[in-house]
C-alpha positions as CSV (number, residue, x, y, z in Angstrom):
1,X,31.1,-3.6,30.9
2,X,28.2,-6.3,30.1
3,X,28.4,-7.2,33.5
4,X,28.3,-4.0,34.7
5,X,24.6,-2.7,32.9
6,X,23.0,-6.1,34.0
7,X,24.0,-5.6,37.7
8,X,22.8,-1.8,37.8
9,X,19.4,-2.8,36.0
10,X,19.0,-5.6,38.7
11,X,19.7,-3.0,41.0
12,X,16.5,-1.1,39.1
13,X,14.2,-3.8,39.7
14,X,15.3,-4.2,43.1
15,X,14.7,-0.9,44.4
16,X,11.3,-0.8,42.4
17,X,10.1,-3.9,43.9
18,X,10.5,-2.5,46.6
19,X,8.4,0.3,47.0
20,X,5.5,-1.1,45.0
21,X,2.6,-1.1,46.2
22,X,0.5,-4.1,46.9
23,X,-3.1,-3.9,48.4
24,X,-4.8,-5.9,49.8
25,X,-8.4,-6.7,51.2
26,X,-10.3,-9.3,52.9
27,X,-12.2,-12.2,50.2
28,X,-15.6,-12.1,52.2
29,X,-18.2,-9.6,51.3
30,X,-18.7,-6.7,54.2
31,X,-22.3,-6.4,55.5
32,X,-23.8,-3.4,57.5
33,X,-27.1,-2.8,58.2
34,X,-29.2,1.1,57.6
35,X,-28.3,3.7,60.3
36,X,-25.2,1.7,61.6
37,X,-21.2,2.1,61.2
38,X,-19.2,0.0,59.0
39,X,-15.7,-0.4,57.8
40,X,-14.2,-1.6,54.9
41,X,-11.0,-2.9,55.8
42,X,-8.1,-2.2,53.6
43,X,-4.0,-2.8,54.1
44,X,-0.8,-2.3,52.0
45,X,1.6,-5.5,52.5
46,X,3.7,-5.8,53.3
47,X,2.8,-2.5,55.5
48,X,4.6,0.4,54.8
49,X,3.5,4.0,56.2
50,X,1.0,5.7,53.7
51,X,0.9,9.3,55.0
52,X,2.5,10.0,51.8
53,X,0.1,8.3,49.3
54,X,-2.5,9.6,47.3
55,X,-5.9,7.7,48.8
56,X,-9.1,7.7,46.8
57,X,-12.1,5.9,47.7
58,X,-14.9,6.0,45.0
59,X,-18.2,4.6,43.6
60,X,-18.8,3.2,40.0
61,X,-18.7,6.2,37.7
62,X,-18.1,8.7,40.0
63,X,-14.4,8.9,40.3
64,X,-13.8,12.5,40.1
65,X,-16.9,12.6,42.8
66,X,-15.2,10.3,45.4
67,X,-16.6,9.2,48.6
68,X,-13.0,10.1,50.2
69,X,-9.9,11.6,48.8
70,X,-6.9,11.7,50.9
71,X,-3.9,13.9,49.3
72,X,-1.5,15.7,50.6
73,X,-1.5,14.4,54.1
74,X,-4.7,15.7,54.6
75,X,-8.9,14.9,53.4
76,X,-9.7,17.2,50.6
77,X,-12.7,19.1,50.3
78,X,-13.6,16.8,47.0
79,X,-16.3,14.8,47.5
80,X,-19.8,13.0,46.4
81,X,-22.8,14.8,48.2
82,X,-24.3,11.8,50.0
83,X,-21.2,11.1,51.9
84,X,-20.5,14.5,53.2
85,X,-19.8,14.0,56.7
86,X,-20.3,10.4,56.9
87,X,-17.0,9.0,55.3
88,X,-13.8,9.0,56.9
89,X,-10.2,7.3,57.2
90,X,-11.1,3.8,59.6
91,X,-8.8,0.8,61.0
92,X,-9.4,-2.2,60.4
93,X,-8.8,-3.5,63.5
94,X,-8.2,-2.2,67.2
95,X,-4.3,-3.4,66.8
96,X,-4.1,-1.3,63.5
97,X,-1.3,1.6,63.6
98,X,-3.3,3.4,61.1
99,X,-1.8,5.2,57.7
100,X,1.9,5.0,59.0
101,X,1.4,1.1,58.9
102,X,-0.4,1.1,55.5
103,X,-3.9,0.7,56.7
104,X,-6.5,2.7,54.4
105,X,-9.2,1.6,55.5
106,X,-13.0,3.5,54.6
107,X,-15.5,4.2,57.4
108,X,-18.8,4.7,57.0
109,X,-21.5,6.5,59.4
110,X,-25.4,6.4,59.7
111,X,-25.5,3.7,56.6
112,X,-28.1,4.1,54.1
113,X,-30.2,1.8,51.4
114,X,-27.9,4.0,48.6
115,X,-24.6,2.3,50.2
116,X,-25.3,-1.3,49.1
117,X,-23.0,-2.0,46.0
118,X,-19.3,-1.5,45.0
119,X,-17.0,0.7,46.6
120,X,-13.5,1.2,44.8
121,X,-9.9,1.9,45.9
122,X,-7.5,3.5,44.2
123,X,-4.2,4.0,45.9
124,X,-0.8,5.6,44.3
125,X,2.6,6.9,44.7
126,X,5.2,8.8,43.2
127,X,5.8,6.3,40.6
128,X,3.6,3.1,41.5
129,X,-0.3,2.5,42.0
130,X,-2.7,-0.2,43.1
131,X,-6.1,-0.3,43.5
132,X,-8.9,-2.5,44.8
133,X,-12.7,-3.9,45.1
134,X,-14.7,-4.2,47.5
135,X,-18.9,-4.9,48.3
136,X,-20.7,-4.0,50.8
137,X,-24.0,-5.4,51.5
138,X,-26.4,-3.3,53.5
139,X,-29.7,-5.0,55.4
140,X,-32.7,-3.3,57.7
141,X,-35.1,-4.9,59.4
142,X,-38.6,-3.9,58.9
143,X,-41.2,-3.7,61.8
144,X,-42.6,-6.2,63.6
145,X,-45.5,-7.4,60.9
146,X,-49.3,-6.2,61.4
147,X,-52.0,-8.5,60.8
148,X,-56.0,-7.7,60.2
149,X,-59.1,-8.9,59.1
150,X,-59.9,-7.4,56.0
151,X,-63.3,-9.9,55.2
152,X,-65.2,-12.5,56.2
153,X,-66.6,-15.1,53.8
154,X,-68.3,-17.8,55.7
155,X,-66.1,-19.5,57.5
156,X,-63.3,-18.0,55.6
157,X,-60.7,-15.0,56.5
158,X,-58.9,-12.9,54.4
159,X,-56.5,-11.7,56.1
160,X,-53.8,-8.9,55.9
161,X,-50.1,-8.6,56.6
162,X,-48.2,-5.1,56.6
163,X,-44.3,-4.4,57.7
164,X,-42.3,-1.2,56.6
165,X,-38.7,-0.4,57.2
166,X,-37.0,-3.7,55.2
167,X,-33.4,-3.7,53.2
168,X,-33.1,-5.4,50.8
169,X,-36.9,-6.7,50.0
170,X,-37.9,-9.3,52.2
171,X,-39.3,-13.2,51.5
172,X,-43.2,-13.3,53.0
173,X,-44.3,-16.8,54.2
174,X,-47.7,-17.6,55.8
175,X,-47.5,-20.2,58.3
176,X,-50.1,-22.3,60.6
177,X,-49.6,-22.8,64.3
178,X,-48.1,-26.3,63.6
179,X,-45.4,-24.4,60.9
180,X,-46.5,-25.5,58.4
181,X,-46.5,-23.6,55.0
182,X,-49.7,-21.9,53.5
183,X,-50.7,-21.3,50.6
184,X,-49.7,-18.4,49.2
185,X,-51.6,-15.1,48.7
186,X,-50.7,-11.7,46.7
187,X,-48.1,-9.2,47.9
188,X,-47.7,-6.1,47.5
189,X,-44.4,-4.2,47.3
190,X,-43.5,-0.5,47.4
191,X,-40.6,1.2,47.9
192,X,-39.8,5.2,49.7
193,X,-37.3,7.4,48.1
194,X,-35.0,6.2,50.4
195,X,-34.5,2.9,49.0
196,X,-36.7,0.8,51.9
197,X,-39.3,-1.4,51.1
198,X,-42.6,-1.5,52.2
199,X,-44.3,-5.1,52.2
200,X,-48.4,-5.8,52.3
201,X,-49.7,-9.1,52.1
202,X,-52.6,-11.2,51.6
203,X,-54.0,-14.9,52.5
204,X,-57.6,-16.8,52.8
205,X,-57.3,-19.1,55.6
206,X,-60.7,-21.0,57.6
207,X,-60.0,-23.0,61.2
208,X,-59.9,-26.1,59.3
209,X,-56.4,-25.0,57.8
210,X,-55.2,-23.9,61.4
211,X,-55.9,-21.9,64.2
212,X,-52.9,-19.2,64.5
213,X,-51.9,-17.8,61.8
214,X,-48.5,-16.1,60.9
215,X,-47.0,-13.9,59.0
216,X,-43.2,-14.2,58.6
217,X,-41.2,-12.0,56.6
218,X,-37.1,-13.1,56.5
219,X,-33.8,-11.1,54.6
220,X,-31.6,-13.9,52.9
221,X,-29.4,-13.4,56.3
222,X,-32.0,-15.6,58.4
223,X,-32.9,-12.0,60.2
224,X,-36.7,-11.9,60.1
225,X,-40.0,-11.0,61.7
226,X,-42.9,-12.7,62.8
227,X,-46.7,-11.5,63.5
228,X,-49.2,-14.2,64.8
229,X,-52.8,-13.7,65.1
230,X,-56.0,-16.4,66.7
231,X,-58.6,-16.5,64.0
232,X,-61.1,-18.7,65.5
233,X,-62.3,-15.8,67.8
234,X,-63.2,-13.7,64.2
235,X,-64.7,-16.7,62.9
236,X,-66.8,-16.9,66.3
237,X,-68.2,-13.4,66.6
238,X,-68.9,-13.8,62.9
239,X,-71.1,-16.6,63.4
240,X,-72.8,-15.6,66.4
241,X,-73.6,-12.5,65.0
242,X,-75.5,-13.3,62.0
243,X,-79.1,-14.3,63.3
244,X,-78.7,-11.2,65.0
245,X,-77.2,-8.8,62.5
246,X,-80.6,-6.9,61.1
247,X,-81.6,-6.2,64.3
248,X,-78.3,-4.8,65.4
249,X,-78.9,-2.7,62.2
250,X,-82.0,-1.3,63.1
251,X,-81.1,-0.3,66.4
252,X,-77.9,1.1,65.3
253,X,-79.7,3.5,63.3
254,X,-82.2,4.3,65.6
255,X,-79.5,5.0,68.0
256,X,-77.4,7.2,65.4
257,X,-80.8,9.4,64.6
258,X,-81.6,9.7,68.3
259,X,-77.9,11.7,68.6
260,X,-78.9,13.7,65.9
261,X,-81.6,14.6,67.7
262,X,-79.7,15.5,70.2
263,X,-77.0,17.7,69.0
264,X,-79.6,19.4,67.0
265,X,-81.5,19.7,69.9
266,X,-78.1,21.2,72.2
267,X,-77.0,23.1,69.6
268,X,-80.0,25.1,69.3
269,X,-79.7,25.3,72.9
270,X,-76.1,27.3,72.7
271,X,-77.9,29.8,70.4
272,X,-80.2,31.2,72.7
273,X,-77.0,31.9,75.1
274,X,-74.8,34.9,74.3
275,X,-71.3,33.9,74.2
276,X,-68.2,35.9,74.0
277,X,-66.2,36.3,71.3
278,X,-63.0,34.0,70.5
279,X,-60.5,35.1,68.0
280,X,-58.3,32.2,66.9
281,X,-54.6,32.1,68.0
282,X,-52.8,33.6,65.1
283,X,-49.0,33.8,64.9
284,X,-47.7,34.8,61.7
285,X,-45.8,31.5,60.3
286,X,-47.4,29.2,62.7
287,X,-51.1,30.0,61.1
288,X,-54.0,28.9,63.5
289,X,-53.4,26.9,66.5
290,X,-56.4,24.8,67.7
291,X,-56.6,23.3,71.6
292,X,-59.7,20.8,70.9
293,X,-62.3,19.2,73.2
294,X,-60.4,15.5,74.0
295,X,-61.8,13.7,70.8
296,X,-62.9,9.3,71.1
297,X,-63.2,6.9,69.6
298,X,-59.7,8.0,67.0
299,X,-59.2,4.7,64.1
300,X,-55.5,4.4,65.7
301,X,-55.1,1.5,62.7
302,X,-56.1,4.1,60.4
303,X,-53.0,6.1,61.7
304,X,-50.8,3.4,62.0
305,X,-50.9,2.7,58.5
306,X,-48.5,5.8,58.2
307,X,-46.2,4.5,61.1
308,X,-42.5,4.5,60.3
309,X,-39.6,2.9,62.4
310,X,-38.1,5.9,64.7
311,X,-35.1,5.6,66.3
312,X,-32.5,7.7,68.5
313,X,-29.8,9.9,66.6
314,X,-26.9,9.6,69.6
315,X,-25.0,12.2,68.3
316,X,-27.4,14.7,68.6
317,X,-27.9,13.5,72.1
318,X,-27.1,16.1,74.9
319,X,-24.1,14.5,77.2
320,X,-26.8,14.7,80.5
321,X,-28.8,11.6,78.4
322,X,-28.6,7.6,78.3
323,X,-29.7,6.2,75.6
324,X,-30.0,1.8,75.0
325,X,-28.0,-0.3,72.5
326,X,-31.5,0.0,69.9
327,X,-31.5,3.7,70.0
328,X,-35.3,3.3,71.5
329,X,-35.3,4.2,75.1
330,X,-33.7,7.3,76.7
331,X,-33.8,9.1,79.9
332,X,-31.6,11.0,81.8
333,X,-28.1,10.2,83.4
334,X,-28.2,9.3,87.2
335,X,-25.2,11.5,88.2
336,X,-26.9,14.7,86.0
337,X,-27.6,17.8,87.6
338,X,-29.9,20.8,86.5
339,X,-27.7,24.0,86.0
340,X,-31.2,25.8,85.7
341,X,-34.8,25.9,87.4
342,X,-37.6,24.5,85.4
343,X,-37.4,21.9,82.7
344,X,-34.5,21.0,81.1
345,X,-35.2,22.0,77.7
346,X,-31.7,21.1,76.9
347,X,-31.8,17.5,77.7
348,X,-32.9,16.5,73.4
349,X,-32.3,13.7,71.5
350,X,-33.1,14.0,67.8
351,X,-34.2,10.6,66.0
352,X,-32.3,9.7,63.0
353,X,-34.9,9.5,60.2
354,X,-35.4,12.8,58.5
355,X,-38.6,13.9,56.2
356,X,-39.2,16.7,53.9
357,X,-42.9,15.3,53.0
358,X,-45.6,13.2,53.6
359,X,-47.2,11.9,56.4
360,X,-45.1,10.4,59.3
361,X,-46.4,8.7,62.6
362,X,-44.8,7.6,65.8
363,X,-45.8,6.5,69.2
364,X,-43.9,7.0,72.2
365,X,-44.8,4.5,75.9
366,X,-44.2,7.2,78.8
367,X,-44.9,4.4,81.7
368,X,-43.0,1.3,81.9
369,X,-42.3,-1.4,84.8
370,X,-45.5,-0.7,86.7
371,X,-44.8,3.0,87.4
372,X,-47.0,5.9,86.5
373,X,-47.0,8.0,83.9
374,X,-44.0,10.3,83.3
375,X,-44.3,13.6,84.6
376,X,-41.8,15.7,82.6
377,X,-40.9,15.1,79.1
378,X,-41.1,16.9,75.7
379,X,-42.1,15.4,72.2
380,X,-42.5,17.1,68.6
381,X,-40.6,17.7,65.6
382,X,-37.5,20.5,64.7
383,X,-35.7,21.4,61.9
384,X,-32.9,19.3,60.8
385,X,-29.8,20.5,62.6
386,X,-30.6,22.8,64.9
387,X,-29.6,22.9,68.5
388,X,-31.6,22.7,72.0
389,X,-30.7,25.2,74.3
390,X,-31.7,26.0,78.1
391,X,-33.7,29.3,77.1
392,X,-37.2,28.5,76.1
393,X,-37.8,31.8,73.9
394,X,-35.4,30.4,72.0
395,X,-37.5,27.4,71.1
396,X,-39.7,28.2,69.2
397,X,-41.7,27.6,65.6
398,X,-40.0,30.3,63.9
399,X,-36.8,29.0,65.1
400,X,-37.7,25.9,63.6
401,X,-39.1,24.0,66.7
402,X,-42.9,22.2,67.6
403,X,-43.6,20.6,70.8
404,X,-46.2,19.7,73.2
405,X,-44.3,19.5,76.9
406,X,-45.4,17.9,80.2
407,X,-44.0,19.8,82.9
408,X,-45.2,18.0,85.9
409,X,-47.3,19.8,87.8
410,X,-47.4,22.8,85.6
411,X,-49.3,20.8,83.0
412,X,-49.2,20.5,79.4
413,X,-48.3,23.4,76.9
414,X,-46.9,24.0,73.7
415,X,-44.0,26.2,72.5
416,X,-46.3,28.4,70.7
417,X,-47.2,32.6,70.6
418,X,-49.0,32.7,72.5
419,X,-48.5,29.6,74.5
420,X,-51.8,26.8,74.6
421,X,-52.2,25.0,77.8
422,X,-54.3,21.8,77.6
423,X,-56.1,20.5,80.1
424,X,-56.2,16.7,80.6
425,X,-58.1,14.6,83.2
426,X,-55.3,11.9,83.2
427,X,-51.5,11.6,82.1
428,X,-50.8,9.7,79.0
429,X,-49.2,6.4,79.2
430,X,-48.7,6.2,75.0
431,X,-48.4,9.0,73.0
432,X,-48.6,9.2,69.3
433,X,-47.3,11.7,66.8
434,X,-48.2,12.8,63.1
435,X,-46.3,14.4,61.3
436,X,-48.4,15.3,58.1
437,X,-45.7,17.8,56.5
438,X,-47.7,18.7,53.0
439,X,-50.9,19.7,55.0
440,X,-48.7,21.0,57.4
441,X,-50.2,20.2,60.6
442,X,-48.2,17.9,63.5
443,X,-51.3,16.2,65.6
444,X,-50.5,14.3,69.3
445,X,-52.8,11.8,70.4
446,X,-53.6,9.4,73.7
447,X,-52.8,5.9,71.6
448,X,-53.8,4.1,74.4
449,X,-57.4,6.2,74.9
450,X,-58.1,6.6,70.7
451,X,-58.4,10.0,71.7
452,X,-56.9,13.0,69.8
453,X,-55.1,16.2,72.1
454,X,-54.3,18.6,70.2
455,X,-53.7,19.8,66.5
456,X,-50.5,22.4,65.5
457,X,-51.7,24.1,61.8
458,X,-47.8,25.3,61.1
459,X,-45.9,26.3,58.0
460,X,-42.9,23.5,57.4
461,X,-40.2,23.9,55.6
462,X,-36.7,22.0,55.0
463,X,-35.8,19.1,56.5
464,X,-37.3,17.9,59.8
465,X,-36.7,15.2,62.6
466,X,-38.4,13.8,65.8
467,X,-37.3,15.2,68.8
468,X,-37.6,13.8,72.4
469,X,-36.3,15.0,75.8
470,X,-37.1,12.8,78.7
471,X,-36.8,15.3,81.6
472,X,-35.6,14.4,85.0
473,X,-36.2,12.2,87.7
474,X,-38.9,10.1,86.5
475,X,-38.8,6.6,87.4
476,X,-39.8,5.4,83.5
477,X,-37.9,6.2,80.6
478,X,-39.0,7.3,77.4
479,X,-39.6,4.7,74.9
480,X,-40.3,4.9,71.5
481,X,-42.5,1.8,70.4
482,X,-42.9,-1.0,67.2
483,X,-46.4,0.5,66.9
484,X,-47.4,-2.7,65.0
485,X,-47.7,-4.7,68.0
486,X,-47.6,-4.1,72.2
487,X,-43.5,-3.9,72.9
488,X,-41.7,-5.7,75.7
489,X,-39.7,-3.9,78.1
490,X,-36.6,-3.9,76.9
491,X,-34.1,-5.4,79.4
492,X,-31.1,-3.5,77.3
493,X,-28.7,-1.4,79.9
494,X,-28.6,2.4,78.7
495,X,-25.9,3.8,77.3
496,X,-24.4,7.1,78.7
497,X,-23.4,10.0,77.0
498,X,-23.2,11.7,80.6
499,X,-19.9,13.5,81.3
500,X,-19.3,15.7,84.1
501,X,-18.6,19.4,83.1
């Protein structure tokens, strides 16, 4: 009888052995970087299919709020916010058979700063459990780093250093042209509401100590970025200006007195001619729309100092578009075919970084490899989420969309009620954007001619992103630029989303 009870609870442990569960994940740390796809790889051994299981990934404190929860055979509709649409059921490999060979793995799309930490796993049965730990570190690499005279002492420079767009917050070196480590200045850090740092340094530097300069700014992971700037040519015109700097005074201000003269003198002028009247272009939401005289002589570093790091969104990208590996340069698919006559307002691409306030600014190169200027493309800002479509009257600022379009030799116009035309003795080869959402106003500018085109005075609300559209059958594609510094061509192949319908 003895015997009998020890071999059925034998039996017991046997059978509960072996349907425990057992998880198991890899010992390195898993790194991603902002705005990419990452999984955390995640296995039951030995495997055993887990269709059946109860699956929940979660954060720290937030376990009734998880990032995934798989019951039932099926994702439930239980879930933290700022993985909605983003999270979903991975493999860890290309070889992996998926749940019905234990793998429970956690993907993760368009990565943000907020994703860096701990992610847990908690996996059970009908009558066992297991759970697991996991880190994921998450990395972005700023802009290319700015440098600028800010004063000049004698023969000393201070001298400036700005990158935005870094994750987690970068190490700032100054270095001489032999590599050589100087000393030291102050830096500044700030950081955005979405978790990226912002990074402004500062240095004194003469020729004796070198004569490049650079500013290097490095993650722990060896990524990094590098500015370099010659100094001995603002030493120079500092020098050789100073015997001569109260005379270039006084005829400065002799020359700016003389053009008051002469505006008074033209205004005046205009008086005595009877003009007709102008009403400004009113339409309802969008306010009043002003097409300006081409304004000079625009501070582009003044602008730039609101730059942010733009890229492409590729699934927002209409399937007619190619897009490259650094989600900079689009332009449309060789083997795409208009359906319609006109421009193909439906060839968009949104960019992936979304604002609800502030001020926001962009440049975009339309010429590239020695051709001209682009003849068709499309650039402005839409609401988060909605869709392009072939019908231009559906465009529009009440619909939650703001452009200025080239449409070759039709010229440039905006979306607007009624629409502006601008008239413009020369193509663009670099356009900028600004995107000043709490004055609401989106402003386009010739970067490469300082000169400002045209102003939009709007009503914003929600969330809004860039959007682009290349058109077709130019021979350069639409690239958006590092404004910090000139940009190579990039020598990248595009990648399609072209598929034939």
């Amino acid at each position: 009888m003895i015997s009998v009870i020890i071999v059925g609870f034998l039996l017991i442990l046997l059978i509960e052995a072996s349907v425990s569960l057992v998880v198991v994940v890899p010992e390195d740390e898993i790194a991603g970087q902002v705005g990419s796809t990452v999984t955390l790889p995640c296995w039951i051994a030995p495997p055993q299919n887990a269709e059946g299981l109860e699956i929940r990934w979660y954060r720290p404190e937030h376990f009734n709020t998880p990032v995934l929860f798989y019951r039932d055979g099926k994702i439930q509709d239980i879930q933290e916010e700022h993985y909605r649409n983003r999270s979903s059921l991975g493999l860890r490999s290309a070889q992996s058979g998926g749940l019905k060979d234990g793998d429970v793995s956690l993907r993760l799309d368009k990565l943000t700063a907020q994703d860096e930490g701990v992610f847990h796993l908690y996996l059970k049965g009908d009558s066992t459990f297991d759970g697991q730990v996991m880190t994921l570190n998450i990395t972005a690499l700023g802009s290319i780093p700015v440098l600028s005279q800010r004063a000049v002492s004698g023969d000393k420079v201070n001298m400036s250093c700005r990158s935005s767009g870094w994750f987690p917050e970068p190490n700032v070196r100054w270095m001489s042209d032999d590599r050589r480590l100087l000393s030291p200045g102050q830096v500044s850090v700030s950081r955005a509401a979405d978790g990226m740092f912002s990074v402004q340094s500062w240095t004194i530097v003469s020729p004796s100590d070198t004569q490049l300069i650079s500013c290097l700014l490095a993650l722990n992971t060896g990524q990094h970025r590098e500015g370099r700037i010659d100094i001995t040519d603002i030493i120079s015109l500092e020098v050789t200006s100073g015997p001569w700097k109260a005379l270039f005074i006084i005829f400065l201000i002799c020359a700016l007195l003389g053009l008051a003269a002469f505006i008074v003198y033209k205004y005046r002028e205009k008086l005595t001619v009877k003009k007709p009247s102008e009403q400004p272009c009113e339409d309802g939401a969008m306010g009043n729309m002003r097409e300006e005289n081409v304004v000079l002589n625009i501070n582009m570093e003044e602008l730039r100092k609101d730059a942010v790091n733009i890229t492409l969104d590729r699934e927002t990208a209409h399937p007619g578009l190619m897009i490259n590996k650094d989600l900079k340069i689009v332009r449309d698919a060789s083997g795409y075919v208009q359906k319609n006559e006109g421009f193909p307002y439906e060839l968009c691409v949104c960019g992936a970084q979304k604002f609800s306030s502030g001020r926001h600014y962009w440049e975009v190169d339309l010429a590239q490899n020695n051709f001209p200027p682009k003849d068709y493309w499309l650039i402005g800002v839409q609401k988060d989420g909605n869709c392009s479509s072939t019908d231009k009257s559906r465009l529009t600022p009440s619909d939650g969309f703001w452009f200025l379009c080239s449409d070759g030799a039709n010229g440039f116009h905006t979306n607007t009620d009624p629409q502006i035309t601008l008239s413009l003795s020369s193509r663009p080869e670099r356009l900028g954007v600004l995107l000043d959402y709490d004055n609401a106003r989106l402003s386009f500018y010739n970067a490469k001619h300082c000169q400002h085109l045209l102003t939009i005075n709007t009503k914003f609300s929600g969330v809004l992103v860039p959007l682009f559209n290349p058109g077709v059958g130019d021979k350069s594609s639409l690239k958006i630029l590092d404004v910090s510094v000139e940009s190579p061509d990039s020598s990248q192949p595009l990648l399609g989303n072209y598929s034939e319908a």
